[in-house]
VEXDREN-2710 file (C-alpha; in Angstrom, 1 decimal):
% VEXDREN-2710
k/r/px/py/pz
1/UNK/-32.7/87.7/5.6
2/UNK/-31.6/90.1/2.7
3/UNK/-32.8/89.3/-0.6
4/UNK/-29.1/88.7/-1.9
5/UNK/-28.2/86.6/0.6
6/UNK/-30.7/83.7/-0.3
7/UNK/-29.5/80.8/-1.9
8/UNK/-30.4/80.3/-5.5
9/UNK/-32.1/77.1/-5.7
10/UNK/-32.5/75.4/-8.8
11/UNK/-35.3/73.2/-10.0
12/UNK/-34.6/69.7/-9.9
13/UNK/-33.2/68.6/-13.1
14/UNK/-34.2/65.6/-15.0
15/UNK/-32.5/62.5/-14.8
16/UNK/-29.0/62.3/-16.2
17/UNK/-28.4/60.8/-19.9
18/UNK/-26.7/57.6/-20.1
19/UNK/-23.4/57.7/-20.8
20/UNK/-21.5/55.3/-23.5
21/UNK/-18.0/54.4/-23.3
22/UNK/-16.4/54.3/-26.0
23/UNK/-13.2/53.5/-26.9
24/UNK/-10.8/54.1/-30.0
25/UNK/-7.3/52.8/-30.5
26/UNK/-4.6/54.2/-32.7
27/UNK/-1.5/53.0/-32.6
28/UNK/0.0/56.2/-34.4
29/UNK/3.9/55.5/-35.0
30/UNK/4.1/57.8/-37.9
31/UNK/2.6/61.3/-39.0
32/UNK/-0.9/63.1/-37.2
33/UNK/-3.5/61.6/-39.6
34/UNK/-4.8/58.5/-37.4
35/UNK/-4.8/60.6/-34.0
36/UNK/-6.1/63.5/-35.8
37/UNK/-8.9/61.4/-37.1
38/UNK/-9.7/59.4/-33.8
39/UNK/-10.2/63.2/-32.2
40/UNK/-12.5/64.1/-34.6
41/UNK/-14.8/60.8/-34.3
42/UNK/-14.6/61.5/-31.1
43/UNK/-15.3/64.9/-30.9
44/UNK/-18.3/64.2/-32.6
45/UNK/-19.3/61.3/-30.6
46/UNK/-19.4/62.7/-27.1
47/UNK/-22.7/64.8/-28.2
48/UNK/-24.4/61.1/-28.1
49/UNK/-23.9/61.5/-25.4
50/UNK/-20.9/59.1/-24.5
51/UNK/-17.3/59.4/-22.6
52/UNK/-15.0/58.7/-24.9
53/UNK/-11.2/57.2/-24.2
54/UNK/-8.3/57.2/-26.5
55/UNK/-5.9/54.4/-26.8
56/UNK/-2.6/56.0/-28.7
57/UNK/1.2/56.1/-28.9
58/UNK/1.3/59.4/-30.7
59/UNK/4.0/62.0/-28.6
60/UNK/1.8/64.9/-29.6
61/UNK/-1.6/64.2/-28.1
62/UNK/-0.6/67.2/-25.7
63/UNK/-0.5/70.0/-28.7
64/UNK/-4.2/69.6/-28.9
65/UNK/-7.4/71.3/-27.4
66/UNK/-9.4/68.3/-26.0
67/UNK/-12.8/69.0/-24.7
68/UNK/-15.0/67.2/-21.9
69/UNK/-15.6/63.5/-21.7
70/UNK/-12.5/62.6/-23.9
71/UNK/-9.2/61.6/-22.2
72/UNK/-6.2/59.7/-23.4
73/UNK/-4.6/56.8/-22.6
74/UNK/-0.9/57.0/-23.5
75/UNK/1.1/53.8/-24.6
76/UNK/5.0/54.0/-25.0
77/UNK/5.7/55.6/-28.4
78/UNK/7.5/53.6/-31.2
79/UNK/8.8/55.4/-34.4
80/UNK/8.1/53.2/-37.8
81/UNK/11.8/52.1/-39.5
82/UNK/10.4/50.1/-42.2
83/UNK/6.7/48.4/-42.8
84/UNK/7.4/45.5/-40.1
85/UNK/10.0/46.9/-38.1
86/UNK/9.8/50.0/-35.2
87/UNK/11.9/51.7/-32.9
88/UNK/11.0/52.8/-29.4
89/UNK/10.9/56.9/-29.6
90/UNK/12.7/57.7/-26.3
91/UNK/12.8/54.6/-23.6
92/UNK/16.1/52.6/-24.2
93/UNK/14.5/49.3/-23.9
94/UNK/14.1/46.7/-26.4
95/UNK/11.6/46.7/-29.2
96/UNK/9.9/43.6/-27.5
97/UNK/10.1/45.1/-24.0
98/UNK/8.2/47.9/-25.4
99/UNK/5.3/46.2/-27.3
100/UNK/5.2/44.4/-24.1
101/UNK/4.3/47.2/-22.1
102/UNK/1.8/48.6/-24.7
103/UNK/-0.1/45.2/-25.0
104/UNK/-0.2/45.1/-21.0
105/UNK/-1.6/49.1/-20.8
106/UNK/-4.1/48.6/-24.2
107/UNK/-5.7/45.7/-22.3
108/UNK/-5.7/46.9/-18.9
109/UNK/-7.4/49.8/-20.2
110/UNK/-10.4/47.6/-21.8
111/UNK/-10.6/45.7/-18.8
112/UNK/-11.1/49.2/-16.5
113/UNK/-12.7/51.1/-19.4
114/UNK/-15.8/48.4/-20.0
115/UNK/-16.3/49.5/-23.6
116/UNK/-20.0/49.1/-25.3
117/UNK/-17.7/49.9/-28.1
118/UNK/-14.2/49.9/-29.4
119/UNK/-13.2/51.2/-32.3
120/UNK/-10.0/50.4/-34.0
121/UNK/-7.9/52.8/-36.3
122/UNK/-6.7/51.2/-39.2
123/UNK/-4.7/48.1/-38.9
124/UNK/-7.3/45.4/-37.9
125/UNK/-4.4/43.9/-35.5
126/UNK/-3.0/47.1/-34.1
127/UNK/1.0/47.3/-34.4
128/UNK/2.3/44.1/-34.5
129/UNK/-0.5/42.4/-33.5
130/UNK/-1.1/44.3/-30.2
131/UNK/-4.8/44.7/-29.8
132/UNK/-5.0/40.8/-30.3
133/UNK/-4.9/40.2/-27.0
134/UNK/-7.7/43.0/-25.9
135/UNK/-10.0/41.9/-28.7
136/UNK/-9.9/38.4/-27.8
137/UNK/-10.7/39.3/-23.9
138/UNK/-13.6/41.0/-25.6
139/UNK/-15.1/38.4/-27.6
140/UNK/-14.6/36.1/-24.0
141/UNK/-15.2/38.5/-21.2
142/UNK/-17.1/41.4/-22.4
143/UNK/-19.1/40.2/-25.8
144/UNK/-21.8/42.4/-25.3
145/UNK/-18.8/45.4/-26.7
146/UNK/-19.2/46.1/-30.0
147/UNK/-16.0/45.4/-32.1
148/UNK/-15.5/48.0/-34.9
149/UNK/-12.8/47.8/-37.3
150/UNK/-12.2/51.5/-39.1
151/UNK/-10.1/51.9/-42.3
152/UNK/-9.7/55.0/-44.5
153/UNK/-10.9/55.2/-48.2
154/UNK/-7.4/53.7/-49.4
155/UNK/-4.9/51.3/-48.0
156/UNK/-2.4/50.6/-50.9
157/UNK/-2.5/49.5/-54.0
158/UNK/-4.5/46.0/-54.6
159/UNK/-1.4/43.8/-54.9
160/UNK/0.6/45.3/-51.8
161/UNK/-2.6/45.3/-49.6
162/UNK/-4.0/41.7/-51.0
163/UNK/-0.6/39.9/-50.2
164/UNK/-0.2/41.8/-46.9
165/UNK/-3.5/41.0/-45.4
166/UNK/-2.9/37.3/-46.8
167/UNK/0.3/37.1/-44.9
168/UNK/-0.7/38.6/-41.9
169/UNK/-4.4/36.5/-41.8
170/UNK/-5.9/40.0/-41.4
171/UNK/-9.2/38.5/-43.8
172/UNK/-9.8/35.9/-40.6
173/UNK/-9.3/38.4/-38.4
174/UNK/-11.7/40.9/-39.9
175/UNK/-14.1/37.9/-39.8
176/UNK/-13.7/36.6/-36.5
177/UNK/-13.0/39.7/-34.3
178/UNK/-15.1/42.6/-35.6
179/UNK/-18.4/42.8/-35.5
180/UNK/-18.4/46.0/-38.2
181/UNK/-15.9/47.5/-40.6
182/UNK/-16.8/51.1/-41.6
183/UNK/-14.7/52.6/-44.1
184/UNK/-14.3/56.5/-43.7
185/UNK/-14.7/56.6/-48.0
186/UNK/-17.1/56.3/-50.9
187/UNK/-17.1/53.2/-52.6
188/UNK/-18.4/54.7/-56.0
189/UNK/-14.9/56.1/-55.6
190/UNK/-12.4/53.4/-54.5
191/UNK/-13.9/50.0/-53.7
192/UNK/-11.4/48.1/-51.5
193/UNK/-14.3/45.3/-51.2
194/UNK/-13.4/44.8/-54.4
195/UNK/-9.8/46.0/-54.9
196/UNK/-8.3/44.3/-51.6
197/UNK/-11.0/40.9/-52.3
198/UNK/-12.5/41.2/-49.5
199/UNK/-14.7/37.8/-48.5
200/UNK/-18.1/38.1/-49.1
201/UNK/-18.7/37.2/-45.1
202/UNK/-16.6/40.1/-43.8
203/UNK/-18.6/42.5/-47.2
204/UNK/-21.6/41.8/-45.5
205/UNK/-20.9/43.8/-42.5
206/UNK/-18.7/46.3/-44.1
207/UNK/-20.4/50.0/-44.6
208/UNK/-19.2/52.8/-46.2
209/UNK/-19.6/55.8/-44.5
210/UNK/-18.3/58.5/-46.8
211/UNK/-15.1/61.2/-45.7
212/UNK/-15.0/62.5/-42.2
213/UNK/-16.1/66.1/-42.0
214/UNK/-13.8/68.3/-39.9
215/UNK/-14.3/71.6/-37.8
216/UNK/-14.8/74.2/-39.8
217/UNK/-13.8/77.4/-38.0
218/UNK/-16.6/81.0/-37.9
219/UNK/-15.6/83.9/-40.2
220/UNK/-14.7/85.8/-36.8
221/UNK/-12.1/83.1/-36.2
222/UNK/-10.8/83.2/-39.8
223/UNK/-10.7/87.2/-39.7
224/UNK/-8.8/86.9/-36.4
225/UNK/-6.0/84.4/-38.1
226/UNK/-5.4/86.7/-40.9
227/UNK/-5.1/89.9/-39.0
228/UNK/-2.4/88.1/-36.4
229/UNK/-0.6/86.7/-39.3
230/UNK/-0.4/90.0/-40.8
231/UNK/-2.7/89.7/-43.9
232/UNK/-3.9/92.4/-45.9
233/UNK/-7.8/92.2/-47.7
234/UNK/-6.7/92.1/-51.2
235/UNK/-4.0/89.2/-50.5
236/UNK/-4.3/86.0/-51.8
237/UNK/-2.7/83.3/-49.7
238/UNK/-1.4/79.7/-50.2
239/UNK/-1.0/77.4/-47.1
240/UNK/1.4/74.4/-47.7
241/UNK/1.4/71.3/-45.2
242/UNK/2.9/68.1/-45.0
243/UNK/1.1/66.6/-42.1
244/UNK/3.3/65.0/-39.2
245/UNK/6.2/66.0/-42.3
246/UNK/8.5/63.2/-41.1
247/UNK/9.0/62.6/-45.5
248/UNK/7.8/66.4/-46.3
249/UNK/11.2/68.1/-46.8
250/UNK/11.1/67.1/-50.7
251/UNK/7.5/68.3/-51.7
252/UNK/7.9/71.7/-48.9
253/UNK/11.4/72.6/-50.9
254/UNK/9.6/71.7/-54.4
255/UNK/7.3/74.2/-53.3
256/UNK/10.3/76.8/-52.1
257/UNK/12.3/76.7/-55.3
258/UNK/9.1/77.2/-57.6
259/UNK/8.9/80.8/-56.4
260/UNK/12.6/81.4/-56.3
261/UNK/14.0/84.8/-57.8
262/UNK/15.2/82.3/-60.7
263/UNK/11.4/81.9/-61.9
264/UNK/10.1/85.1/-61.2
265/UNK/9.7/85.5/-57.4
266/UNK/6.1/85.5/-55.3
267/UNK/3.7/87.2/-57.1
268/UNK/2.2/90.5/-56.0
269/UNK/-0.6/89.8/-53.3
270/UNK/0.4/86.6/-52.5
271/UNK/1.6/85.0/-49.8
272/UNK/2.4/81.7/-48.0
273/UNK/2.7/80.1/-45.3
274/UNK/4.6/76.5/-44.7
275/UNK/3.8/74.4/-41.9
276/UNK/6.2/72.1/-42.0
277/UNK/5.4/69.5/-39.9
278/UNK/6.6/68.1/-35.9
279/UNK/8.5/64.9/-37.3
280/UNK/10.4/66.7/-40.3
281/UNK/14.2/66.5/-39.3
282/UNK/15.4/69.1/-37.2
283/UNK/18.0/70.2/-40.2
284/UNK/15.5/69.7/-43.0
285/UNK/13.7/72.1/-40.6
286/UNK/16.1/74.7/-40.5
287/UNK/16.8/74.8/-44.0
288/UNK/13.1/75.1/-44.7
289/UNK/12.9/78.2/-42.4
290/UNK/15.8/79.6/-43.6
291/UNK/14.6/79.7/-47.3
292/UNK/11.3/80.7/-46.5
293/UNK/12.2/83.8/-44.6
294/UNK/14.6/84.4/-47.8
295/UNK/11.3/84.6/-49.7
296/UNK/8.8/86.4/-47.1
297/UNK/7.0/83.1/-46.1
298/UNK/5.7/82.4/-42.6
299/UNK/7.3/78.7/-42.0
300/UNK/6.0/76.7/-38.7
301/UNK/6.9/73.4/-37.4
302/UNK/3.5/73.0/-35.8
303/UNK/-0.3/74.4/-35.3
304/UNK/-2.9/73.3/-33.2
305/UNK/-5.4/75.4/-35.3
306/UNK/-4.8/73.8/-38.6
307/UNK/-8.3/74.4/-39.6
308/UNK/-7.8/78.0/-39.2
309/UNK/-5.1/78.8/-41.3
310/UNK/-7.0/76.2/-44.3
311/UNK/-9.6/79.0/-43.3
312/UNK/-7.3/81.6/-44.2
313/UNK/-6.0/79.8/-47.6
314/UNK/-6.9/80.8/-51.0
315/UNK/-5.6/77.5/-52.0
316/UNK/-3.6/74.7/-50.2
317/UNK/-0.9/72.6/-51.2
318/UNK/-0.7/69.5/-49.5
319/UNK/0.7/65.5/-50.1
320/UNK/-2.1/64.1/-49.9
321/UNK/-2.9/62.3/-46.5
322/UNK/-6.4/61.2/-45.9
323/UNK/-6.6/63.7/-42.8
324/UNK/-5.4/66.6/-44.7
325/UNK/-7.4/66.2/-47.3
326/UNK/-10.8/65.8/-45.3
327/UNK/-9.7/69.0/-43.5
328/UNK/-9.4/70.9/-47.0
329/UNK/-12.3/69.6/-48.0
330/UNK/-14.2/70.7/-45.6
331/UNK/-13.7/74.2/-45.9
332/UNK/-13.9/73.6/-49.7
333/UNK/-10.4/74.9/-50.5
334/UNK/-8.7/74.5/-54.2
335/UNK/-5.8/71.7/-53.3
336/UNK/-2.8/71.1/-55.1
337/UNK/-1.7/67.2/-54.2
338/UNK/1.8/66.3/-53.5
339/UNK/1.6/62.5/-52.8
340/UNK/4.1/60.7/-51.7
341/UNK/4.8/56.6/-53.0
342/UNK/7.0/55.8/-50.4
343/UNK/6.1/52.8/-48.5
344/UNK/2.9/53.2/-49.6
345/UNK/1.3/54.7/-52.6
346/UNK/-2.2/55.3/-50.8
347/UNK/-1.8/59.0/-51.4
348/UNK/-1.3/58.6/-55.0
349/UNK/-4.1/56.4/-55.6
350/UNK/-6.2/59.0/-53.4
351/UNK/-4.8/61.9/-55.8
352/UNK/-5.7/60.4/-59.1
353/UNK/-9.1/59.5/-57.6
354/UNK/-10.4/62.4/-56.5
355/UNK/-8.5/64.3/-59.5
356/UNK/-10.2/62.3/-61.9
357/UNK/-13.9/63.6/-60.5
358/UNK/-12.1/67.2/-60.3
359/UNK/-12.4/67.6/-56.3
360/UNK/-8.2/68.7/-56.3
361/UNK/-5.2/68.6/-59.2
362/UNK/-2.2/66.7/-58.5
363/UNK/1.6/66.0/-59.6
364/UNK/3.8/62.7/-59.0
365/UNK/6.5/64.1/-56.7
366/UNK/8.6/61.7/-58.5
367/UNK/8.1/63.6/-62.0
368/UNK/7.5/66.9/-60.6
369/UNK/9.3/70.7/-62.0
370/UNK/9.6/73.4/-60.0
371/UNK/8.3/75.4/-63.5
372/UNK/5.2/73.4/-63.2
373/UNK/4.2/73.1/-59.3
374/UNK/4.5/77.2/-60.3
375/UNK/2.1/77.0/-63.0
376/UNK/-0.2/74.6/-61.3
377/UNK/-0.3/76.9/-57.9
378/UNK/-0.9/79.7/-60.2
379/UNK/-4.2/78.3/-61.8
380/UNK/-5.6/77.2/-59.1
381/UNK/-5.4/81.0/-57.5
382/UNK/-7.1/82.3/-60.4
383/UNK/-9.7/79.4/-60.6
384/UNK/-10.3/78.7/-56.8
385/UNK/-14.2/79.4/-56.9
386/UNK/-14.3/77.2/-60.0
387/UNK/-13.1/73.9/-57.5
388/UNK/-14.7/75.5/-55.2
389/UNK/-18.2/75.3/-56.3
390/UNK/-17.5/71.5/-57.2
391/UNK/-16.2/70.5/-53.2
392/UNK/-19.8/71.3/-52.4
393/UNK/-20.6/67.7/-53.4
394/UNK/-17.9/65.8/-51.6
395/UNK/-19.2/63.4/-49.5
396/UNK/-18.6/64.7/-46.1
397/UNK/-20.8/62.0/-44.2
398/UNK/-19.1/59.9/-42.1
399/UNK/-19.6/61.2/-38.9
400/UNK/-22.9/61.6/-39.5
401/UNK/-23.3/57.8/-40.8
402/UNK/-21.1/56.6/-37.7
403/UNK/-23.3/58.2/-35.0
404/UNK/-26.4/55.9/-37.0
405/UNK/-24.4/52.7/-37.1
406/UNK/-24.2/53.0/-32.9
407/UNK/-27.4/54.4/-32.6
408/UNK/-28.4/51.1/-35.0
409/UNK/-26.3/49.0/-32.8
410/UNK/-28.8/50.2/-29.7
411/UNK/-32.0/49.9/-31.5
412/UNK/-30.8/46.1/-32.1
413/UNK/-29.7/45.4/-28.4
414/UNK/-33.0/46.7/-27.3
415/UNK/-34.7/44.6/-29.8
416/UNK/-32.5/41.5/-28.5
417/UNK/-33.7/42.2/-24.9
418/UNK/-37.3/42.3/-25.6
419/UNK/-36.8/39.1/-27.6
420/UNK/-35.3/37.4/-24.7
421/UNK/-37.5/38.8/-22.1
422/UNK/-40.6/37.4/-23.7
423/UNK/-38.9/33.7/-23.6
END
């Protein structure tokens, strides 16, 4: 037999790695942050190794490259009108019929899935109370799943969040239903043990895990970004985003009219680009675009490789989202904070925050000139390896802490079965 047509044969490989399941719910009815966040705990946690399933209403899980061992489960997508009330996005059924149907697939999924772990995003009860039902079948059926409850640095502001969480008897169920909280924050910066009163029996198994560090893209990648969008060497270039931009017309237009002909025009050597957002209003859109190719800007509604234009930057405006600003931080780039107040004021509390220990510089969108968003953008440019320098000490740990707290979470089940074998 010829030499090339034997078979290759390869040595026996050792035994497969267990898998963990784990699964993350966010209910997403507003903006990218919370699906955006969920990918990249996820991301991180397949390397445990573990398969890794996604339990989200947010219409743009599509746009994004997903690797091996993570799928989605899509639930019906519902739009937020106000804090307790939301819309279906595109099936003409009732509100109800529609939290029906999302209740019905979240806990179907648990039931097929067989989480070790489930990991909720943010609100401890999902969108009007629709995980309650899948974290009670847990605590039943599967109580050997480990319950984690996952909140960003900041919700709101102490009296909104305190009264809320009162109402709702979020505090009981933060107690009875979770086994963990981890907070994706520092608590030498923003303590919502303190600030939301949080009991002492739920403090006791609340951690802090510090920000979540995002991809950072190679220098190859970044080089290849500027070249397609046209960059030259000596340009200096500020990237302006607004997240999902669903209420980013206002801080995107700030932006606009503080380089208008009226105040002296774009600089030479610099230029910007606006991504504008998916869920900005199809005429806010258009206006946008118009007045950015008025000035020379590159305007886009969307891009899947968000870290590589925040590669690209020189400096970023942004409102202030906790996503967004764990993705600039990442790649240590000077940020300009728009926050918005509106329902929330989350991203101003974040601004002042992190302001105050100079990791970004901010202005109120409610107080804000177009003379000053100039000047501010300005500074920053000249003084980017100034902040720079300082975003080397962000606390960027919290995937690294959230692997430890499940790989804690085994060491204790082990522990728990030798206990009970030697009975």
């Amino acid at each position: 037999m010829p030499a090339s047509s034997i078979p290759h044969i390869r040595p026996k490989r050792a035994a497969k790695a267990i898998l963990r399941k784990i699964m993350l719910y966010s209910h997403d009815t507003y903006g990218l942050g919370h699906i955006r966040r969920c990918l990249a705990i996820a991301r991180c946690l397949r390397h445990i190794p573990a398969n890794i399933l996604i339990i989200t209403g947010s219409i743009v899980t599509g746009r994004f490259n997903v690797p091996d061992r993570i799928d989605f489960v899509r639930i019906p997508g519902m739009i937020k009108k106000t804090n307790e009330e939301y819309l279906p996005v595109s099936m003409k059924l009732e509100s109800s019929e529609v939290l029906e149907i999302r209740k019905k697939i979240i806990l179907a999924a648990a039931t097929g899935f067989q989480p070790e772990f489930f990991i909720v995003d943010k609100a401890p009860l999902g969108m009007k109370r629709e995980v309650l039902d899948t974290l009670l079948w847990l605590r039943n059926h599967l109580p050997s799943c480990n319950t984690v409850l996952g909140l960003r640095d900041i919700m709101d502001d102490s009296g909104s969040t305190i009264e809320d969480w009162t109402e709702k008897d979020i505090y009981g169920a933060m107690r009875d239903l979770y086994d963990e909280i981890w907070v994706y924050g520092c608590r030498e910066f923003y303590d919502p043990v303190k600030e939301y009163r949080i009991p002492e029996d739920v403090a006791l198994k609340t951690h802090f895990t510090g920000y979540i560090h995002r991809k950072v893209p190679s220098a190859d990648k970044i080089s290849e970004a500027r070249n397609s969008l046209g960059i030259e060497k000596d340009e200096k270039v500020v990237l302006v985003t607004t997240g999902g931009g669903g209420d980013g017309y206002h801080a995107v237009d700030s932006f606009i009219s503080a380089f208008s002909q009226r105040l002296g025009g774009v600089p030479a050597k610099v230029r910007a680009i606006v991504v504008a957002g998916p869920f900005m209003a199809s005429r806010d859109y258009q206006v946008i675009s118009q007045k950015c190719s008025i000035l020379g800007f590159k305007c886009q509604r969307f891009n899947r490789n968000m870290e590589r234009l925040i590669g690209v930057a020189d400096v970023v405006v942004s409102m202030g989202g906790y996503n967004t600003v764990c993705e600039i931080m990442s790649q240590r780039k000077p940020l300009l904070m728009l926050p918005r107040t509106i329902p929330r004021e989350e991203q101003l509390i974040r601004a002042r925050v992190l302001s105050q220990r100079g990791y970004c510089d901010y202005l109120d969108q409610r107080t804000l000139t177009a003379p000053v968003l100039r000047e501010r953008v300005l500074r920053l440019l000249e003084n980017r390896e100034q902040y720079s320098d300082k975003l080397s000490s962000f606390p960027l740990t919290g995937l690294d802490h959230i692997v430890r707290r499940i790989q804690a979470r085994d060491e204790t089940s082990q522990w728990e079965t030798l206990a009970a074998a030697s009975e």
